[in-house]
KESEMAR-891421 format. One record per residue: residue number from 1; residue in one letter; x, z, y of N, C-alpha, C in turn. Coordinates in steps of 0.2 Angstrom, whole numbers, plus 5000, padded with zeros to 4 digits. Atoms other than C-alpha are relative to their C-alpha. Layout:
BEGIN
REC   nr  rest   n_X   n_Z   n_Y  ca_X  ca_Z  ca_Y   c_X   c_Z   c_Y
REC  NUM     A     X     Z     Y     X     Z     Y     X     Z     Y
...
// end
This chain:
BEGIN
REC   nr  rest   n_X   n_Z   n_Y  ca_X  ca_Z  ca_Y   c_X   c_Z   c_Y
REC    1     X  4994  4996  4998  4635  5149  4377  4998  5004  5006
REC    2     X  5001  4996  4994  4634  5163  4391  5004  4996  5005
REC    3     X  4999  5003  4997  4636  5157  4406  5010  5002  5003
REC    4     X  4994  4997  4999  4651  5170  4410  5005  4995  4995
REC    5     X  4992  5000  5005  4662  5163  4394  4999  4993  5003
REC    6     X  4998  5008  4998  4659  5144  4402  5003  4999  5005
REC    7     X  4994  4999  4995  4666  5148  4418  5009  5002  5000
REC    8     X  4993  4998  5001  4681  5157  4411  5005  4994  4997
REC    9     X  4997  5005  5005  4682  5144  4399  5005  4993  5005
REC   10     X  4997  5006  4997  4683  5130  4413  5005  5001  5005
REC   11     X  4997  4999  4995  4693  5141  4424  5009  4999  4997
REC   12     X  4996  5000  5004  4707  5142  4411  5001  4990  5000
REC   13     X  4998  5010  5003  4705  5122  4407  5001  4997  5006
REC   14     X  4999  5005  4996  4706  5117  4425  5009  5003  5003
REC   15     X  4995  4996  4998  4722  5128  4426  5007  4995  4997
REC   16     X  4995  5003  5005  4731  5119  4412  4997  4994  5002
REC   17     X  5002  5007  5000  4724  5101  4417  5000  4998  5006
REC   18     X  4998  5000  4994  4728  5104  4435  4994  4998  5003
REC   19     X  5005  5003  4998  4710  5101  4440  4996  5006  5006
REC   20     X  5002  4993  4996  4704  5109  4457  4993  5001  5002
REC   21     X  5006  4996  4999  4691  5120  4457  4998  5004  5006
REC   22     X  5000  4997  4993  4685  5131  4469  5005  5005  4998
REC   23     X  4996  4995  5002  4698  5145  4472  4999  5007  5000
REC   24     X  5004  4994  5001  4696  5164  4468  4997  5002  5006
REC   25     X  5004  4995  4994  4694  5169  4486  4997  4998  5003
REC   26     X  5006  5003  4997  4682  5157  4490  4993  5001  4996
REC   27     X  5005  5000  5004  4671  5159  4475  4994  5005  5003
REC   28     X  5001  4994  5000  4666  5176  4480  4994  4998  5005
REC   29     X  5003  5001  4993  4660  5169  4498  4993  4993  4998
REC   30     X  5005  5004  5003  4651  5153  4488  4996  5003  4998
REC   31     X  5006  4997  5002  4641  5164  4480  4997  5003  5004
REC   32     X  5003  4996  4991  4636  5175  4495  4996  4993  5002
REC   33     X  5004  5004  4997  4630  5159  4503  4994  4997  4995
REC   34     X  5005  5003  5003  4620  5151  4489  4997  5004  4999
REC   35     X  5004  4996  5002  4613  5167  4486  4996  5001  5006
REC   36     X  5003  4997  4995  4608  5170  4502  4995  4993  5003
REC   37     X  5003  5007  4999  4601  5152  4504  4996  4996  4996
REC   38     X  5006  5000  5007  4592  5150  4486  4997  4995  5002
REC   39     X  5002  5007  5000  4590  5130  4489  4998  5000  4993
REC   40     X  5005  5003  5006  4577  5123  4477  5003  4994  4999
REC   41     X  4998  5007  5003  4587  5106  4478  5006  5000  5004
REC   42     X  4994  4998  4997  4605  5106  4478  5005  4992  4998
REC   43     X  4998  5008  5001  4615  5087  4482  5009  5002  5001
REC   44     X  4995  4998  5002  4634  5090  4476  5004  4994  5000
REC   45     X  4995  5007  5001  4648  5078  4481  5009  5001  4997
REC   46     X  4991  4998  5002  4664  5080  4469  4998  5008  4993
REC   47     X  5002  4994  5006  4656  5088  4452  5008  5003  4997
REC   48     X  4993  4999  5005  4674  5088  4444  4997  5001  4994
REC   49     X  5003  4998  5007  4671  5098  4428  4995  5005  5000
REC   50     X  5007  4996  4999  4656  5105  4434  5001  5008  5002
REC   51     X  4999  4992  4999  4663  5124  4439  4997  4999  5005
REC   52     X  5004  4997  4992  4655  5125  4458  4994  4997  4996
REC   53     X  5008  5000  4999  4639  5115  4451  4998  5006  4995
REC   54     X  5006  4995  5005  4633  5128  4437  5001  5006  5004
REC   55     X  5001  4995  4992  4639  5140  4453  4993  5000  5002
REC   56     X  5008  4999  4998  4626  5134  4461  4994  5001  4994
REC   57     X  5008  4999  5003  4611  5132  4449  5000  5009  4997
REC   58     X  5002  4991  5000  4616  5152  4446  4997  5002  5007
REC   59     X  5001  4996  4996  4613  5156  4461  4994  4997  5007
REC   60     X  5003  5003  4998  4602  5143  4468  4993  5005  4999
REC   61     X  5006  4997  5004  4582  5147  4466  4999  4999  4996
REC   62     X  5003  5000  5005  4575  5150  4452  4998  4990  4995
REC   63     X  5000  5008  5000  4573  5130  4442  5001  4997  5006
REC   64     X  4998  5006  4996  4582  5123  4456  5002  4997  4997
REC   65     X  4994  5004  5003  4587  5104  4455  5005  4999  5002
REC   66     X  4992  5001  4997  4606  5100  4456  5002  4994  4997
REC   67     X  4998  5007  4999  4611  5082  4459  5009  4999  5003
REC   68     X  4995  4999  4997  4629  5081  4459  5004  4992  4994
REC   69     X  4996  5007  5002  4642  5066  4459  5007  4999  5000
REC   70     X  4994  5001  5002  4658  5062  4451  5003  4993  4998
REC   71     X  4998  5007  5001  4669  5048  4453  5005  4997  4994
REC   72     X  4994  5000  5004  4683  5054  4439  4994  4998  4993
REC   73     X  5007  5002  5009  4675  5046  4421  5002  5007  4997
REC   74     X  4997  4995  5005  4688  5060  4412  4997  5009  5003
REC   75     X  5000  4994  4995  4683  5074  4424  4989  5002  4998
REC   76     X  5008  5001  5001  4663  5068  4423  4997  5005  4992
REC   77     X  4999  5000  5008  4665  5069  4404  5000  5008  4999
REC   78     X  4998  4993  5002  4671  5088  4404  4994  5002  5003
REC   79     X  5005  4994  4997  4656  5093  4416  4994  4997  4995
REC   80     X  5007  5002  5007  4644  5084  4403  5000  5008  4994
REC   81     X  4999  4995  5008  4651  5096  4389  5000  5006  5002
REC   82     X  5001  4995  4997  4651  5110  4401  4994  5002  5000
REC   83     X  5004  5000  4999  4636  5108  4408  4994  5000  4993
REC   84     X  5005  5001  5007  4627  5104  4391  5000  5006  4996
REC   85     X  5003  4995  5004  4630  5121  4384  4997  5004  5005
REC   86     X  5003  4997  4993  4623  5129  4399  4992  5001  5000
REC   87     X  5007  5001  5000  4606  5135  4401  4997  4998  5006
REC   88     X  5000  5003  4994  4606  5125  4416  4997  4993  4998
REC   89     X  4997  5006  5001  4608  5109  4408  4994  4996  5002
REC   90     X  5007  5005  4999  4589  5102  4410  4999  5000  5010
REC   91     X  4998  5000  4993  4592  5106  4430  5004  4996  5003
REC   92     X  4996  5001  4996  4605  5099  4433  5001  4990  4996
REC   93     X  5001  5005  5003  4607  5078  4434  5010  5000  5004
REC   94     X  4993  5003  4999  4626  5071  4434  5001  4992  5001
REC   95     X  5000  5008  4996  4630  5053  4444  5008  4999  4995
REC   96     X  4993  5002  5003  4646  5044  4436  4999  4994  5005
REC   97     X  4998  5007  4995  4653  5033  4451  5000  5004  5007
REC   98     X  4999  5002  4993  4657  5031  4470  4997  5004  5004
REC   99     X  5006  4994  4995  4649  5045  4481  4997  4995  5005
REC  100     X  5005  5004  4993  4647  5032  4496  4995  4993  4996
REC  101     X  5003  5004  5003  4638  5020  4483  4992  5003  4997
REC  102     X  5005  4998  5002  4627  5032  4474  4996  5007  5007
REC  103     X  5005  4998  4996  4620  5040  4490  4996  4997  5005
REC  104     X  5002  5007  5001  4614  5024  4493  4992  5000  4997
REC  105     X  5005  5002  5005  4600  5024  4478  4997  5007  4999
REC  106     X  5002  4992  4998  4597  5046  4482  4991  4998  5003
REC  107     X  5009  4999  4998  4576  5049  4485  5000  5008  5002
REC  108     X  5001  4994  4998  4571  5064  4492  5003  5004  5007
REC  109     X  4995  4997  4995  4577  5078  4503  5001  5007  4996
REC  110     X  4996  4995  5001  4590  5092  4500  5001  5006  5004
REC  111     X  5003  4996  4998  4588  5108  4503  5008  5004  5003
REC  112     X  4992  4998  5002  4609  5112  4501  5002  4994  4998
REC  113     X  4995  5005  5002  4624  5100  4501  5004  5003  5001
REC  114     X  4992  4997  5002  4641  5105  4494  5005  4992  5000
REC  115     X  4996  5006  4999  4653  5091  4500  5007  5001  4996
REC  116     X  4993  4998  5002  4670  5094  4489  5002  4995  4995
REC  117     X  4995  5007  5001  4675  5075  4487  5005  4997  5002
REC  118     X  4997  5000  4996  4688  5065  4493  4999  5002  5007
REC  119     X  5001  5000  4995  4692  5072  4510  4999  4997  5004
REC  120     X  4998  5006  4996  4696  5058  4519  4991  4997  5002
REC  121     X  5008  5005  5003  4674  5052  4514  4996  5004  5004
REC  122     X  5005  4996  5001  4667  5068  4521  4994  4998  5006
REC  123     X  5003  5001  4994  4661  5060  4537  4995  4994  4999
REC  124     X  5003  5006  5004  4654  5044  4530  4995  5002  4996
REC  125     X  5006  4998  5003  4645  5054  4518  4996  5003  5002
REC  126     X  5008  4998  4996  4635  5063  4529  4998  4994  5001
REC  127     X  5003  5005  4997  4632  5050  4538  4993  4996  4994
REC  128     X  5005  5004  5005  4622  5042  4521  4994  5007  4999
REC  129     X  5005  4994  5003  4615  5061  4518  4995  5003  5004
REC  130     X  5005  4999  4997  4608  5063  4533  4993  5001  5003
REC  131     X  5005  5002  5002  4592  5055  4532  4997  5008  4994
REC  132     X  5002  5000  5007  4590  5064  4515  4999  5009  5002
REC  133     X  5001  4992  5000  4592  5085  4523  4991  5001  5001
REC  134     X  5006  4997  4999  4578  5095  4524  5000  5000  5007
REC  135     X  4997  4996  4992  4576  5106  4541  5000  5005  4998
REC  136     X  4993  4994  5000  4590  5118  4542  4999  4998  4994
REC  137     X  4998  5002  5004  4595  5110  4528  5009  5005  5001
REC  138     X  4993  4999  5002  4614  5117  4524  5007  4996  4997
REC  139     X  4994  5006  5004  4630  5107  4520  5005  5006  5002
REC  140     X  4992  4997  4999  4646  5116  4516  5004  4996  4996
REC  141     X  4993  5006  4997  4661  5107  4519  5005  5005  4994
REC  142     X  4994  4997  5001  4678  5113  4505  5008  4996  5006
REC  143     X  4994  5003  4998  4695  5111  4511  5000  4997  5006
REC  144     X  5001  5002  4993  4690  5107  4530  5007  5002  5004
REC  145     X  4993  4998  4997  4708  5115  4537  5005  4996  4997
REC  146     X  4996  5004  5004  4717  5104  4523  5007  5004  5002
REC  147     X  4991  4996  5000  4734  5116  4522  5002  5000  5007
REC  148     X  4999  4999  4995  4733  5119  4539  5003  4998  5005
REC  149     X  5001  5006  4996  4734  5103  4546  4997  4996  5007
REC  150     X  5006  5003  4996  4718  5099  4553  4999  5005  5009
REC  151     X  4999  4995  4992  4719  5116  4568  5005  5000  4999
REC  152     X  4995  4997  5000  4731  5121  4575  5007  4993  5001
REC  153     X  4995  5004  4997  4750  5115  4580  5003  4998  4994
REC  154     X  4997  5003  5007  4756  5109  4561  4999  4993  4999
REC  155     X  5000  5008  5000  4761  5092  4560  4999  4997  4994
REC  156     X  5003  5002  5008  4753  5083  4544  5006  4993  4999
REC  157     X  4997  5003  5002  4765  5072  4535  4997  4992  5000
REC  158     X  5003  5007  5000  4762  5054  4536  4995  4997  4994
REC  159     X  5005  5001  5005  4754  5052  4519  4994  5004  5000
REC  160     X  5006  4997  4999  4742  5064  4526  4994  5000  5007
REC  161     X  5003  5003  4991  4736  5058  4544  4996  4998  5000
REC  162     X  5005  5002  4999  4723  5048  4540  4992  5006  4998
REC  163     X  5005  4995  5001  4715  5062  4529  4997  5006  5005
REC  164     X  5001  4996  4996  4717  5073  4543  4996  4999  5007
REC  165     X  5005  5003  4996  4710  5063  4555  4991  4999  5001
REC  166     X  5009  4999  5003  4694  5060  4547  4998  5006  4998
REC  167     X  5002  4994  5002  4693  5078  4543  4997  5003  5008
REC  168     X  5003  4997  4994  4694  5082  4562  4994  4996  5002
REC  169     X  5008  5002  5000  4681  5069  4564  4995  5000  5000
REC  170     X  5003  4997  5003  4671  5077  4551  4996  5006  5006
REC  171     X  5002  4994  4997  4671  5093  4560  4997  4999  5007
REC  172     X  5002  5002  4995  4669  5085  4577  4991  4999  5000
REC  173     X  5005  5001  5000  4651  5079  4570  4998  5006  4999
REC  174     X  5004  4996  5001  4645  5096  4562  5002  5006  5005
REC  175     X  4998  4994  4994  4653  5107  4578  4996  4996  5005
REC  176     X  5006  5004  4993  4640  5095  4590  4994  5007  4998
REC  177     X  5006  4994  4999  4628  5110  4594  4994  4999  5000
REC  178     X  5006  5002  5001  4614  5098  4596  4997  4997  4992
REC  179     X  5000  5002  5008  4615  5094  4578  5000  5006  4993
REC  180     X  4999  4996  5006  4623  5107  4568  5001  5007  5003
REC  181     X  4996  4995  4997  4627  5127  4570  5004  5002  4994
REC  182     X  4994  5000  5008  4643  5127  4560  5005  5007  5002
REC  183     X  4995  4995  5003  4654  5141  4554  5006  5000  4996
REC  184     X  4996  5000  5007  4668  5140  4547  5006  5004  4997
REC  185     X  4996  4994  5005  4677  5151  4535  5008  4998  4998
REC  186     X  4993  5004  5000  4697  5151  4535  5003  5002  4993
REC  187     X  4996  4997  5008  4699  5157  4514  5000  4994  4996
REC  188     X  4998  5007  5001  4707  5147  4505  5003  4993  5004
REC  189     X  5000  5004  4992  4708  5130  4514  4996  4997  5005
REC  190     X  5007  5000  4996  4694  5132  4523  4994  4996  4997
REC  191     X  5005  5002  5001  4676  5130  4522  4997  4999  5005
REC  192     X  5004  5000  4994  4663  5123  4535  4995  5003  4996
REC  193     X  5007  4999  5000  4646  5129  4535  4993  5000  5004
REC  194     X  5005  5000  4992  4632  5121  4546  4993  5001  4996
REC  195     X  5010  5002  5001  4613  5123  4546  4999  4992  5005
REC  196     X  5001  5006  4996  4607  5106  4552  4992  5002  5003
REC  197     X  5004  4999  4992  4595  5107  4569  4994  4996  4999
REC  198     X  5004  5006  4999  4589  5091  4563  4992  5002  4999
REC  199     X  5008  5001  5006  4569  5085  4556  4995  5006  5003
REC  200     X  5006  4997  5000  4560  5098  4568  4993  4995  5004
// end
């Protein structure tokens, strides 16, 4: 299948199955970055039904690898079937389980991290992927402002407190200037985007 009618296809499926993907006015900006960043090895936390990974492996470099992890088995199951008619499909390896468990048993270093797992995890997960960046390695962060929450004078509902806590957290680590030089984009619900300082 083209790769154009898999995306449409999945766009359409996660529309009717309520399944969030990236959103249109972010996509645009995703691409922009991984083009402009054509990571050889790309570490994915929150494959869902595989729409932002066969993002990347387009716009990655040339046979990049892409190592991406998904905790939903029903979610997993659709990025298999996706990704399996895809001319990607020998690129890219798919995790089924726990992101803080399977970045654990992770070899090597990554060139690009796309974090768009639970929110509440994004800080903890660094922390296990750190070891694993390259230098100036990349990580981009989805949904960093969380409904406009996390800046700013908007007071987060109680069932949302924690999340947003650890979100500031999050950002607290990759806004530390001897660490990271982060940017972050206000489309959609925001995205961070740091190069890391580390491994010179």
């Amino acid at each position: 299948m083209e790769i154009k009618e898999i995306l449409n296809e999945q766009r359409i499926y996660a529309v009717l199955n309520k399944v969030p993907i990236l959103r249109e006015s972010e996509v645009h900006l995703f691409e922009e970055l991984i083009g402009l960043y054509r990571p050889n090895r790309v570490l994915e936390v929150g494959t869902a039904i595989g729409y932002s990974t066969l993002l990347l492996a387009k716009h990655a470099a040339p046979d990049a690898e892409i190592v991406s992890i998904e905790l939903d088995e029903k979610r997993h199951g659709m990025a298999q079937y996706y990704i399996g008619q895809s001319p990607y499909k020998d690129n890219i390896t798919l995790h089924l389980g726990d992101a803080n468990e399977v970045l654990t048993s992770l070899t090597g270093h990554f060139d690009l991290v796309f974090l768009d797992g639970p929110k509440g995890q994004y800080g903890r997960q660094l922390e296990l992927i750190l070891p694993h960046l390259s230098p100036q390695a990349v990580v981009l962060a989805d949904n960093v402002l969380f409904r406009g929450y996390v800046r700013g004078d908007k007071e987060a509902p109680h069932r949302y407190k924690t999340i947003v806590k650890r979100l500031r957290e999050f950002l607290a680590v990759v806004e530390d200037k001897t660490k990271f030089n982060t940017t972050i984009y206000p489309l959609g619900d925001g995205m961070s985007v740091s190069i890391w300082k580390g491994n010179k």
